[in-house]
N, C-alpha and C positions, 0 to 999 in steps of 0.2 A: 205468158202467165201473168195476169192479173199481180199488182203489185200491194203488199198489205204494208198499215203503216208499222212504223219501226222497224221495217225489214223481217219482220217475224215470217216464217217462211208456212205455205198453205199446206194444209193437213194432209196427210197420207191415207192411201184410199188402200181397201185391204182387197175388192175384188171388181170385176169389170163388168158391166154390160156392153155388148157391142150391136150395134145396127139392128135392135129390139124393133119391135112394131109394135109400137103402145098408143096406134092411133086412134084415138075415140075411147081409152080405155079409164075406167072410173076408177084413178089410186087412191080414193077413199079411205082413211082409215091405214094408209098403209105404213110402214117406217123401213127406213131405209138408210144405213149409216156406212160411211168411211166406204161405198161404191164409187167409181167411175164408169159414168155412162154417156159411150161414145156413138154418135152420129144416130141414137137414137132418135125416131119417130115419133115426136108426143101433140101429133096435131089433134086439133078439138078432145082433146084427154081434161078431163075435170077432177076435181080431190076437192077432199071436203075434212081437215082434221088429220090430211098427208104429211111425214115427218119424216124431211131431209134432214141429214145431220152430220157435216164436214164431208158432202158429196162435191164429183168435180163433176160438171155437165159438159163435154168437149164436141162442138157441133151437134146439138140437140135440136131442132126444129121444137118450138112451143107452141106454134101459130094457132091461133082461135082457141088455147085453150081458156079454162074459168078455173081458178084454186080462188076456196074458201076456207078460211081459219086455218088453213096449212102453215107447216113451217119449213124453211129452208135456209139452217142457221149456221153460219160459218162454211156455208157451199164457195163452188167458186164457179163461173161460169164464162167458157172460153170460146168464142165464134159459134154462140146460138142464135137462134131467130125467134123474136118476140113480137110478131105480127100479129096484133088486134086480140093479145093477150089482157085475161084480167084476172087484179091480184084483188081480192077481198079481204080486210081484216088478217093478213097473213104478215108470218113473220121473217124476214128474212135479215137479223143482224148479223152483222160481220161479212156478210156475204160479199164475194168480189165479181164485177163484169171487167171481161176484157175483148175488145171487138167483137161486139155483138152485137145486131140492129132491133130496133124499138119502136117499129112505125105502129102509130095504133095505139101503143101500148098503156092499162086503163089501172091504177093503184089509187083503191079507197080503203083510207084507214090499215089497222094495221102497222109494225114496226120496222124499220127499215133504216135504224140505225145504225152508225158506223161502220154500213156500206160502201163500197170504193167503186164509183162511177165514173171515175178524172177521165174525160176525154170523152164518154160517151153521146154521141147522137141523140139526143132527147126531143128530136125539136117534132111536134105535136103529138109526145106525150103527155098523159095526166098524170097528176098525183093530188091528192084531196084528201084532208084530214090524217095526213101519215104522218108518224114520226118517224123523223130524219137527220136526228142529232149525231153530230161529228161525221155527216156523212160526208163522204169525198167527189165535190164535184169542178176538180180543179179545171180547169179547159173546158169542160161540158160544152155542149153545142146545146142548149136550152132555146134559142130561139121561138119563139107562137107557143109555146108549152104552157100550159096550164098548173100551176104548182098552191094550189092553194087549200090557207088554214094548215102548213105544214110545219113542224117543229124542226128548221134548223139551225138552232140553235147549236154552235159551235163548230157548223160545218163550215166547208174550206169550197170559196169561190174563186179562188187566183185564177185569172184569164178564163175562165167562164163567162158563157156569151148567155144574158138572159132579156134582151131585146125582145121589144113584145110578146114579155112573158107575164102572164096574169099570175102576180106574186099577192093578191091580197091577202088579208089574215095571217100571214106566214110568219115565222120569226125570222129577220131579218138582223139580229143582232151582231153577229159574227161576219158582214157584208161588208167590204172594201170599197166602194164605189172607188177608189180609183184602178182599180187591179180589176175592176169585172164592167159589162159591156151592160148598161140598162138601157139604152135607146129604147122609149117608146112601151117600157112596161110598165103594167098597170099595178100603182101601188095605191093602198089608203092612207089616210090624214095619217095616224098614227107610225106607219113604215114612213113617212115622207117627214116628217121628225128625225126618226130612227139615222137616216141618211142625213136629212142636213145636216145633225151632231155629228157624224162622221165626217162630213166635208169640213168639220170647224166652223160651222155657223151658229149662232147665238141666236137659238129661237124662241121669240119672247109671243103672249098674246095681247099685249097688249103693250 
């Protein structure tokens, strides 16, 4: 189970799906609240406007699906698969992942705050123009990831590996360099400030 902060404990689901076949199926428009849907099938399945709302996903296959403008707010998500998944403009705050894999996986825009991702495998996925305030990405495997123009502001990097990770634009305010791994990532003038005030350097232009 997915760990939330303060120990507040994950929402209770009032009824199940189990091993649905919802492949290629368009949840458009649909709403869906306080279910648990187990080892369901949601390959190439697309939404446009879909409204998760304190669901648990408990080995859901996602792989090649497309959500747009969807929301999936205060879900929790437990050994799914997000292969060559894309998130559009979608909302998922409060949401938690816990062992579950992200090869592929493609987040433009859209909110994705105070998400809890501590420990997750990110390493080439995207995220671009999201906000991602107080998100949890304490251990993160971020590696080659692409994370940019992202608001994480307040989020949590402790031992998070983001080595050749393309962090331009990003807010970078709430960043440890000593506590997180940046070998080799690309940051701008303005992040590369950001950090040397962290390290305690005094940077003057002239």
């Amino acid at each position: 189970m997915a760990d939330r902060r303060h120990g507040r404990p994950a929402p209770q689901t009032d009824s199940t799906v189990y091993s649905a076949d919802w492949d290629g199926r368009d949840l458009s428009g649909e709403s869906h609240r306080n279910v648990a849907l187990v080892d369901v099938d949601m390959t190439e399945a697309s939404s446009r406007g879909a409204d998760f709302f304190e669901c648990h996903f408990r080995g859901v296959r996602f792989n090649a699906s497309v959500h747009e403008d969807s929301a999936f707010v205060n879900c929790t998500f437990t050994r799914c698969t997000f292969f060559d998944v894309t998130f559009t403009g979608c909302k998922l705050v409060g949401s938690m992942f816990d062992d579950s894999t992200y090869n592929l996986l493609k987040v433009h825009g859209g909110d994705w705050s105070f998400t809890g991702l501590a420990g997750a495998d990110l390493r080439g996925a995207s995220f671009t123009d999201v906000r991602m305030r107080e998100a949890d990405l304490s251990g993160a495997h971020c590696a080659g990831a692409t994370l940019r123009g992202v608001d994480l502001s307040g989020a949590w990097f402790h031992k998070a590996d983001l080595s050749r990770c393309d962090l331009r634009g990003s807010d970078l305010s709430s960043l440890d360099p000593h506590t997180t791994e940046l070998t080799k990532a690309v940051i701008d003038p303005y992040q590369a400030i950001t950090i040397a005030t962290s390290l305690g350097l005094d940077v003057r232009d002239t």
